[in-house]
C-alpha positions as CSV (number, residue, x, y, z in Angstrom):
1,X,90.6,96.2,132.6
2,X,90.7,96.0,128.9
3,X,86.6,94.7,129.3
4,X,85.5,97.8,131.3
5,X,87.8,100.4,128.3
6,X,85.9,98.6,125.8
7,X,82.8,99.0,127.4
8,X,83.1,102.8,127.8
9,X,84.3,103.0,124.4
10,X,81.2,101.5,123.4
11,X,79.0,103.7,125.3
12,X,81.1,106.8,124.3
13,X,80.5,106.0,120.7
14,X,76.7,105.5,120.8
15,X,76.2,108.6,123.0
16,X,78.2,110.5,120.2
17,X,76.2,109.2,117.4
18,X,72.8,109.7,119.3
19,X,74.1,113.1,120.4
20,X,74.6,113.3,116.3
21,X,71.9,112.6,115.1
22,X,69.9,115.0,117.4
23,X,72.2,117.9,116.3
24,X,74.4,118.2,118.9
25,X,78.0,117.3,117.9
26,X,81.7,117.9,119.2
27,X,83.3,118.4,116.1
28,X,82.1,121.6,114.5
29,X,79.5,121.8,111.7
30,X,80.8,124.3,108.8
31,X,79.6,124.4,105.3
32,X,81.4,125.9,102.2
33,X,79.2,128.7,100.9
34,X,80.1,131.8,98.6
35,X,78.2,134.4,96.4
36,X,79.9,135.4,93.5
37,X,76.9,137.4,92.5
38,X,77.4,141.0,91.1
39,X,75.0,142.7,93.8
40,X,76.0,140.3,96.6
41,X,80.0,142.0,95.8
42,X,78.5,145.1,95.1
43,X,75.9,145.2,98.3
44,X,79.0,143.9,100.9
45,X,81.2,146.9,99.4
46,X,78.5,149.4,100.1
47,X,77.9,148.0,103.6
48,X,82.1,148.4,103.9
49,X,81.7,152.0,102.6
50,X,78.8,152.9,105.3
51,X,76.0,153.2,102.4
52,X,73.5,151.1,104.3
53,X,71.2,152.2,101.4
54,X,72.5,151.0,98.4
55,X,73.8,148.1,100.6
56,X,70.4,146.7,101.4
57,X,69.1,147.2,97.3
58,X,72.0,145.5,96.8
59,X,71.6,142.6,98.7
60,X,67.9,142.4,98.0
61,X,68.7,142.5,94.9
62,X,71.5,139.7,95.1
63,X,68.6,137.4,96.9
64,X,66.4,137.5,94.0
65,X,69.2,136.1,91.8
66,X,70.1,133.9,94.4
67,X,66.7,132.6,94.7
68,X,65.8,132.0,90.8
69,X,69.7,130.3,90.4
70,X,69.4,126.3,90.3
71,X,72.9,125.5,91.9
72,X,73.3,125.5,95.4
73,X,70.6,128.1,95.8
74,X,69.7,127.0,99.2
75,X,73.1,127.5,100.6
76,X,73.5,131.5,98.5
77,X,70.4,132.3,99.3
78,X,70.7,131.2,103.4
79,X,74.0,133.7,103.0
80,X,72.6,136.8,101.2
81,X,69.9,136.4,103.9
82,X,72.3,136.1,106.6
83,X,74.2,139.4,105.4
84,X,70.9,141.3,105.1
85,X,69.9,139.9,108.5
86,X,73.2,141.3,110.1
87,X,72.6,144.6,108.0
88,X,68.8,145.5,109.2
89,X,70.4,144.8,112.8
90,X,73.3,147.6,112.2
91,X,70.2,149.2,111.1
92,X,68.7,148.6,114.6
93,X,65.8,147.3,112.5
94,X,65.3,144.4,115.1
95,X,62.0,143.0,113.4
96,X,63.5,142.3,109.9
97,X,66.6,141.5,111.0
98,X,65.1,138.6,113.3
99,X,63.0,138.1,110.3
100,X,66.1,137.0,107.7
101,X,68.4,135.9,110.3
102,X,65.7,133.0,110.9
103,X,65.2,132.4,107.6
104,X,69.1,132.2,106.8
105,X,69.3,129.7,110.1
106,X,66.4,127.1,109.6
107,X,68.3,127.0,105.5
108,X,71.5,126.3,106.9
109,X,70.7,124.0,109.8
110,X,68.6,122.1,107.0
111,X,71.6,121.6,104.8
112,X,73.7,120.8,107.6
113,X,71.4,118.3,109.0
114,X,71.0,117.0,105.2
115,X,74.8,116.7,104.8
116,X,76.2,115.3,108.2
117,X,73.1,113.0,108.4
């Protein structure tokens, strides 16, 4: 009896790390990412306010400074793209909005792949 628990233990444990290493996991993937950046604060209170307008310069703007920062840029720049994503959608803007939301994606599921691999 203790043979055939072993056994499936065994097997459990290489399908998990298998399952792993293809992306496909039980426990949930999460990464730690926050923009302190003037125009990402600024751009999320606009969006709060209903000023889609000054929201989207905002964040634009806040992706530019994400982009030229050295630290973590990957991560800030996969969020402010994210945000803008979700905003162009509000929008009903479907093209850009697929267009960032993409983007932010393939960043994060790099860095997530980089980090639990």
């Amino acid at each position: 009896m203790a043979f055939v628990a072993l056994c499936l233990l065994a097997v459990v444990l290489f399908v998990t790390r298998d399952t792993h290493r293809a992306g496909i996991s039980l426990r949930p993937k999460t990464t730690e990412t926050s923009v302190s950046g003037p125009y990402y604060q600024q751009g999320m209170a606009c969006w709060a306010a209903g000023d889609y307008i000054q929201a989207e310069e905002n964040l634009l703007l806040a992706l530019e400074e994400a982009r030229r920062e050295k630290s973590d840029a990957e991560l800030e720049t996969a969020e402010v793209m994210q945000k803008l994503g979700a905003l162009y959608l509000s929008k009903q803007q479907y093209s850009k909005s697929c267009e960032f939301l993409t983007s932010a994606y393939v960043a994060f599921q790099k860095r997530l792949a980089f980090k639990m691999g």
